[in-house]
C-alpha positions in Angstrom: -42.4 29.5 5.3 -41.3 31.6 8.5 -37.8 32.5 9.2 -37.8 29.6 12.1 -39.1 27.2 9.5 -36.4 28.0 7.2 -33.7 28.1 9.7 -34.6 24.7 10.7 -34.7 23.2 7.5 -31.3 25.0 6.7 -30.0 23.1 10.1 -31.0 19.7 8.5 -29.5 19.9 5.3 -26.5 21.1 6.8 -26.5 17.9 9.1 -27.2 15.9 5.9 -24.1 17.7 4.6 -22.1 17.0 7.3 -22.9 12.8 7.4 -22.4 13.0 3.6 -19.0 14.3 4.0 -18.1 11.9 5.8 -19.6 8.5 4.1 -17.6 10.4 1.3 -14.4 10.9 3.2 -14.6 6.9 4.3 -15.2 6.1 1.4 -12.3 7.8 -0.5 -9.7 6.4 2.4 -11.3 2.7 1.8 -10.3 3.0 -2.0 -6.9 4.6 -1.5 -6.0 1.8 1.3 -7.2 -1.0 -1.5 -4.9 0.7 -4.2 -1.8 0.9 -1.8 -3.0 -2.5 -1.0 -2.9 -3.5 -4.6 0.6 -1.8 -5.6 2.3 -3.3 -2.4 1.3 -6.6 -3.8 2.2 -5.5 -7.1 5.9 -4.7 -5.8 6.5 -8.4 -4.3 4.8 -10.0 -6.8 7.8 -7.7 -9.1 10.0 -8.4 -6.4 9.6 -12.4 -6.2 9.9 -12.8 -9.9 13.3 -10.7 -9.6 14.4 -13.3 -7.1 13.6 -16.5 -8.9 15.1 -15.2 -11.7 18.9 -14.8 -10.2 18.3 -18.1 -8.8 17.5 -19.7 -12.0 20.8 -17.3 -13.5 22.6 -18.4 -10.9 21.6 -22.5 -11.5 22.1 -22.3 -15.0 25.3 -20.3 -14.6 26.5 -23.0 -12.3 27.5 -20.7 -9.7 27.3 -21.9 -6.3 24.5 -21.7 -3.9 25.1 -19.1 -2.0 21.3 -17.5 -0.3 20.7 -14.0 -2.0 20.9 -12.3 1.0 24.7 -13.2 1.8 26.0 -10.7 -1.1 24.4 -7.4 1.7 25.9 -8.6 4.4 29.4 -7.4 5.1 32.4 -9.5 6.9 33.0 -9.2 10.3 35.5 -7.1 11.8 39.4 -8.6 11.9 37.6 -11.8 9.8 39.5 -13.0 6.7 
């Protein structure tokens, strides 16, 4: 094998490298999005579950229906 030889064939498999490198890289970014994916669906499944369960508290408590959201929200300046 000359040097050109080699130097060519030392070209190639750096090219095929190179494309492996990034089928990897893809392919690692694909499987981190799907397990974000999966724990943000984790969290509002966690989430939901939270929220039925004051609302069933707050049936069987027989406090009033008031919406969950109305305990954040803060009165209105100069309102009673």
């Amino acid at each position: 094998m000359t040097k050109e030889e080699w130097m060519e064939r030392l070209a190639e498999i750096e090219q095929q490298t190179l494309e492996l490198e990034k089928i990897v890289h893809a392919k690692v970014a694909a499987e981190r999005h799907r397990q974000l994916f999966g724990l943000r669906l984790q969290r509002e499944r966690i989430q939901n579950r939270l929220l039925l369960v004051e609302e069933g508290a707050r049936f069987l408590c027989g406090e009033p229906d008031v919406p969950s959201f109305m305990s954040t929200l803060k009165p209105a300046a100069g309102s009673m």
